[in-house]
N, C-alpha and C positions, 0 to 999 in steps of 0.2 A: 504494500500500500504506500503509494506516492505520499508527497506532502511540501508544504510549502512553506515558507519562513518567511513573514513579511515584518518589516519596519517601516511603522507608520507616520502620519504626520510629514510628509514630501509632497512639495506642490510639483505637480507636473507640468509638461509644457509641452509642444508639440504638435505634428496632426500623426493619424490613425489611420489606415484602410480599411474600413470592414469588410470581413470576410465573405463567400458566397454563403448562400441563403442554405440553412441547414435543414427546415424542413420541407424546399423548395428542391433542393437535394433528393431527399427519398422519395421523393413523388417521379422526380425525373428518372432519377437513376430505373426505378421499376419499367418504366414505359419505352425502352429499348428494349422490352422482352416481346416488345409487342409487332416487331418487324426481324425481317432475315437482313436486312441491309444496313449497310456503318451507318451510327449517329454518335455525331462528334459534340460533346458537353464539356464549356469551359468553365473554369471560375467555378466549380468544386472544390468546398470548403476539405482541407487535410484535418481531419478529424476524424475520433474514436467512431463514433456512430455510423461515416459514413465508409470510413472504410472495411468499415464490415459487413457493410450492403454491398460494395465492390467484391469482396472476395467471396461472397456468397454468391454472387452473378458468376466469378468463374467459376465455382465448383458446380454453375448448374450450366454448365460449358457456353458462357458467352467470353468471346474473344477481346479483351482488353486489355490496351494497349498505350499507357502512356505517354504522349507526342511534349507536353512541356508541365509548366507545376501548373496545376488546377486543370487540367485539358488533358483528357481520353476519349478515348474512341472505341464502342461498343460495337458487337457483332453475334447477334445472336440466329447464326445460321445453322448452331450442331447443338442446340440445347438438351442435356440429359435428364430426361423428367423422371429415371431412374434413379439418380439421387433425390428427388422429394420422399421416396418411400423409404430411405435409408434412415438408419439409428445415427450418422455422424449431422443428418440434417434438421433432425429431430432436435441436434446437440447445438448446431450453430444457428437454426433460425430463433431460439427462443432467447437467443442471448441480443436482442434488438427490438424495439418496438415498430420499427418503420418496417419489417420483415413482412408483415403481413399486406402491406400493396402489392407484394409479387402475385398475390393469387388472381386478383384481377383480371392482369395480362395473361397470364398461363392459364383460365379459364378461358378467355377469350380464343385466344390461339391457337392452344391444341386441348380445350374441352376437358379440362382438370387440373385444379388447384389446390395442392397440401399447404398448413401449416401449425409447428405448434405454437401452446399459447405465448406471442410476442414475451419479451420482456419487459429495461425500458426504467425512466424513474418511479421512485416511489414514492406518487402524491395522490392514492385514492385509486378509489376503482373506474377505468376505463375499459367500458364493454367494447366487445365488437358486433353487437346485434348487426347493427345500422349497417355495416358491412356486408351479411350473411344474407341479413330482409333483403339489400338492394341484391343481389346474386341470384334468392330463390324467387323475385317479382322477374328475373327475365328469364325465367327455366331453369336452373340447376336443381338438383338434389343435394342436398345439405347433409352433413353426418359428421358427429363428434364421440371421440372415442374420450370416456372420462378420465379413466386408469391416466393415462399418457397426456391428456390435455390436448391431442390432435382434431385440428378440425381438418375439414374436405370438401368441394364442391365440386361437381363432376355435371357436365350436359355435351351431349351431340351436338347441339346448334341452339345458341342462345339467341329469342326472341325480344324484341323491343318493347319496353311497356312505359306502362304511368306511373310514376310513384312518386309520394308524398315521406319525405326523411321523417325520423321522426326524432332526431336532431341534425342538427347543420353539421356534423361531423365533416372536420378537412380530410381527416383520412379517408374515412368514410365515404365521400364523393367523388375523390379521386379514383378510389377502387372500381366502384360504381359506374363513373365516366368512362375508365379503360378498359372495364369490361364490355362496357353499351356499343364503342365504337366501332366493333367486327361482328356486333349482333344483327340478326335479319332486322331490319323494320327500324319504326322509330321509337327515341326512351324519351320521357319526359321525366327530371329528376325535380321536385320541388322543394324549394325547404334546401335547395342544395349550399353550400359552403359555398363563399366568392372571395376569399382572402385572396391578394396577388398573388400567392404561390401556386394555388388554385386556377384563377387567372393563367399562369403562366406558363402552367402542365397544360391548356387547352388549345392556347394559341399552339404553342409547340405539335401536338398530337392533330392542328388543323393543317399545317406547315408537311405533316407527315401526307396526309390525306383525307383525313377523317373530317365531317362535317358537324360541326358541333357550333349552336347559335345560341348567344343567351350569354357570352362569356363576362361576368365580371353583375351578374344579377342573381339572383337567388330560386331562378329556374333557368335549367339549361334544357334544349334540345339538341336531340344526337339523332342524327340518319347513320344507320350505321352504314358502313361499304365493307368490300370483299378482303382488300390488304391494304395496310401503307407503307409507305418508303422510309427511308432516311430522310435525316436533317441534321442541320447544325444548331445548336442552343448554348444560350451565357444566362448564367444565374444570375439574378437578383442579388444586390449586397445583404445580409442579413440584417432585418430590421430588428432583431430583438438586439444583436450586438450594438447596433448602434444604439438603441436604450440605454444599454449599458454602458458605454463610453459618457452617455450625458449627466448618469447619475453619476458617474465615475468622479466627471471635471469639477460636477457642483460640492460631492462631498470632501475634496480634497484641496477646494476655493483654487482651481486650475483653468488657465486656460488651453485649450484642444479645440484643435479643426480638425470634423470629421469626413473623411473626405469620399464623393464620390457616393451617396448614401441614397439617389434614386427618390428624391422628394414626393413624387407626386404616390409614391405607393406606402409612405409612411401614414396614411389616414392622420388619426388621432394624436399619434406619438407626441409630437413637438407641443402640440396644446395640452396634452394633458400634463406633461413636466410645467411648462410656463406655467399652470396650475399652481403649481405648488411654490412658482414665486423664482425658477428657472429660466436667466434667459439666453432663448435658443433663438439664433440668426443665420438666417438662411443667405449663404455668399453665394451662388451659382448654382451646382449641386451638393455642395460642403456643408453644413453645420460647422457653426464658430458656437463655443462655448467662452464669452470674457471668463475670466478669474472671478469668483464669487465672495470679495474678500469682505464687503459687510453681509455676506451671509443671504438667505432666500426666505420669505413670508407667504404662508400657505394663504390664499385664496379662501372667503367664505364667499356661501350664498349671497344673493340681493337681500332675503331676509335677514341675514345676519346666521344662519346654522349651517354649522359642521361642515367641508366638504365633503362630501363621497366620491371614492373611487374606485370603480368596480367594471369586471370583467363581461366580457361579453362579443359572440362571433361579431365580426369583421361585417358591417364598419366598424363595430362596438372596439372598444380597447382591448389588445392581446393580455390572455392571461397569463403568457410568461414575461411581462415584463412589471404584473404587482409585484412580483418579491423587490426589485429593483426599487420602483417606486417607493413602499413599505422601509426599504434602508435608508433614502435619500429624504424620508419624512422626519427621521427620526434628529437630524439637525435643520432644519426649518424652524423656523417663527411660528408657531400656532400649531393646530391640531387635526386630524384626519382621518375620516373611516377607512378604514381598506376592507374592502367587502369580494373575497375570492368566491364566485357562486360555482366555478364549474366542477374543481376538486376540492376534496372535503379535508386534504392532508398535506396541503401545498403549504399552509401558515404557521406548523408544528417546529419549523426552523426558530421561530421569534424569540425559543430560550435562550438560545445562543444571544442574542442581540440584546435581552436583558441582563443574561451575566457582565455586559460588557455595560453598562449602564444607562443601557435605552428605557425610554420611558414608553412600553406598549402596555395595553390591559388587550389582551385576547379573550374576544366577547364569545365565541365559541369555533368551532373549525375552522369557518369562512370566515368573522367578523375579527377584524384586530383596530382597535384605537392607536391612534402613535400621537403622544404629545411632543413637541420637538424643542431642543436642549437651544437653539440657537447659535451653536458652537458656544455659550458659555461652559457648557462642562463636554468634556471630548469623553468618548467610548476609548476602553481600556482594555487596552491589548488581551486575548484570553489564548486557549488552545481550545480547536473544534473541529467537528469533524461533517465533511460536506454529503449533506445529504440526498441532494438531485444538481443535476446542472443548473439551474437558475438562482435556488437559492445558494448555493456555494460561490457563485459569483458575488452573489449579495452581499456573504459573507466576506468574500476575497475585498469588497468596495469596501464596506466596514473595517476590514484588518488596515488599509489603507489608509484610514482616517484616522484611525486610533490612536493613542499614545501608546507608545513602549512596542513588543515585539511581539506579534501574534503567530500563530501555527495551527495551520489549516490542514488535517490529514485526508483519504479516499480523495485526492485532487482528480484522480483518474473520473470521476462524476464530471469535474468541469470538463476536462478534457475532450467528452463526449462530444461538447459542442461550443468549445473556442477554440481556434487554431493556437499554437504557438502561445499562451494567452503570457505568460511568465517573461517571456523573448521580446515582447510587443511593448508591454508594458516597461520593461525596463528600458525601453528606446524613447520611452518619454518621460523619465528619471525616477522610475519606480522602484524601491527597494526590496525586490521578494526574490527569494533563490529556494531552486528544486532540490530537494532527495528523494532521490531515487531510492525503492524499496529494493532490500536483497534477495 
């Protein structure tokens, strides 16, 4: 188990790249299963999570082929659907949660999809109904072995239908969409997910062939067709990283330019920090954060009560970036609800950030108060151990602000999903160094 050593209390300075989009990623990476012919994806974040979706694409024999850093080229013309029945695939799909978009395409394609149950952080229970419903509304037969946690969806020729999600699930309608677009007939998906990542898997899969209207609303239509081709695709910067760089700059009273961040697909983001009293300037496509050196004042109502900030599908505010928000609340001028509706276990991190002398009252799973210190009184360094990628970021932001020397163990969590994150940050005079476990 990795771990981190951070010395806090350094202002930073600098600009930042953010990374490609990590769960704009696992939606792509899956949808080269869905043709015989190369498709070349650039600007692939180097990251735990997704390169375990790469090496699981080659053990199920797609030909990939690294051309420069972030840019491969996929080929799935010899795919062996005889490792989906294998015990080592059994072993390596459940160690990722983005594992399960592969069934989608490998229903569509060649009429049968294993997997077992995803892995993935640990913030509550994420079903995959919404997955299975959208599979068996256009013909498949469904079947789940308990013992083993494997599920399976198997059809001859999948039919186009209506269907009504019965939540907006991003995974969920990507699966749904990549399945729909080699189906006879037409799908109406409603209720469906339109996040840009979402967005971004469709244009892509329209680029291929596929006829899909509706893109970037919350019903799409799919005429399906017989095959598609190749293309070429570039990720989207990752918007949550870039959250996290802005809570970064405010709690560290730093200035950073983020560069390159793809404005027009951040929705909310930039308003709901200004929120909290954050100011976020838009130079071209960059994010300038000035230095926050008298500090930030959280926003009330017109009436005068409590902000709320809370979660909710796209346009609504992502929910990985309340942990962020939630950190960055905690030295602010005034007070804040953070209200997580979608996991029930995403706000159980908040002990941590009270040992270190936050002011939160955690009203139950979802609901957390944060009164905020003002930078009069600074969080103090602790030792802690990162629970999911978002919140361990959180945490890494907090070690960063604190006085004295903090230690952050399972960094392999963050890892998941920030590149280099230790290497980055010290490029803009961040003081944290790796150990490496034996």
């Amino acid at each position: 188990m990795a771990t981190f050593i951070i010395e806090g209390q350094h202002q930073l300075k600098g600009s930042i790249q953010p990374q490609g989009a990590k769960n704009e990623a696992l939606q792509i990476l899956c949808a080269v299963l869905l043709t015989a012919e190369k498709v070349t994806i650039n600007n692939i974040p180097d990251i735990v999570d997704v390169n375990k979706l790469i090496d699981l694409l080659r053990k199920l024999g797609v030909k990939v082929n690294k051309i420069d850093k972030g840019s491969y080229t996929f080929k799935a013309d010899e795919v062996n659907l005889k490792y989906l029945e294998s015990e080592a695939f059994k072993e390596d799909g459940k160690g990722l949660r983005g594992s399960i978009m592969i069934v989608g395409p490998l229903l569509a394609r060649f009429g049968k999809g294993y997997i077992p149950k995803p892995g993935g952080d640990k913030i509550g229970r994420r079903r995959l109904d919404t997955h299975f419903e959208g599979f068996i509304n256009l013909g498949a037969d469904f079947r789940y072995n308990k013992e083993d946690h494997f599920y399976g969806v198997e059809a001859k020729k999948l039919k186009g239908a209506y269907m009504l999600l019965d939540e907006a699930s991003v995974t969920g309608t990507a699966n749904i969409v990549m399945a729909a677009v080699l189906a006879e007939g037409r799908t109406t998906i409603y209720n469906a997910a339109c996040e840009p990542y979402l967005q971004q898997l469709c244009k892509m899969l329209n680029r291929m062939g596929a006829k899909i209207s509706g893109v970037g609303s919350n019903m799409l239509i799919i005429d399906g067709v017989d095959s598609l081709s190749g293309t070429e695709h570039r990720m989207l910067p990752d918007m949550i990283e870039i959250g996290s760089w802005i809570g970064l700059a405010a709690m560290t009273k730093s200035e950073l330019t983020i560069k390159n961040v793809s404005w027009n697909d951040l929705g909310l983001i930039p308003n709901v920090f200004r929120k909290l009293g954050i100011t976020v300037e838009q130079q071209g496509d960059d994010i300038h954060i000035p230095a926050h050196t008298d500090g930030y004042e959280i926003q009330s109502y017109i009436d005068g009560s409590i902000l709320t900030i809370s979660d909710a599908p796209w346009p609504g505010f992502t929910p990985d970036l309340l942990s962020i928000i939630l950190v960055v609340a905690t030295q602010a001028r005034g007070s804040v609800l953070i209200h997580q509706k979608m996991f029930e276990s995403r706000l159980f991190f908040v002990d941590k950030l009270i040992d270190m002398g936050a002011k939160i009252i955690l009203c139950d799973p979802h609901r957390a108060t944060v009164i905020g210190h003002d930078f009069k009184s600074s969080l103090k360094a602790t030792t802690m151990t990162s629970p999911d990628i978002r919140a361990g970021v959180s945490l890494l932001i907090a070690a960063l602000s604190a006085k004295g020397t903090s230690t952050i163990h399972n960094i392999e969590q963050i890892d998941r999903g920030y590149e280099n994150i230790d290497e980055r940050l010290r490029a803009i005079g961040a003081k944290i160094t790796r150990l490496d476990s034996n």
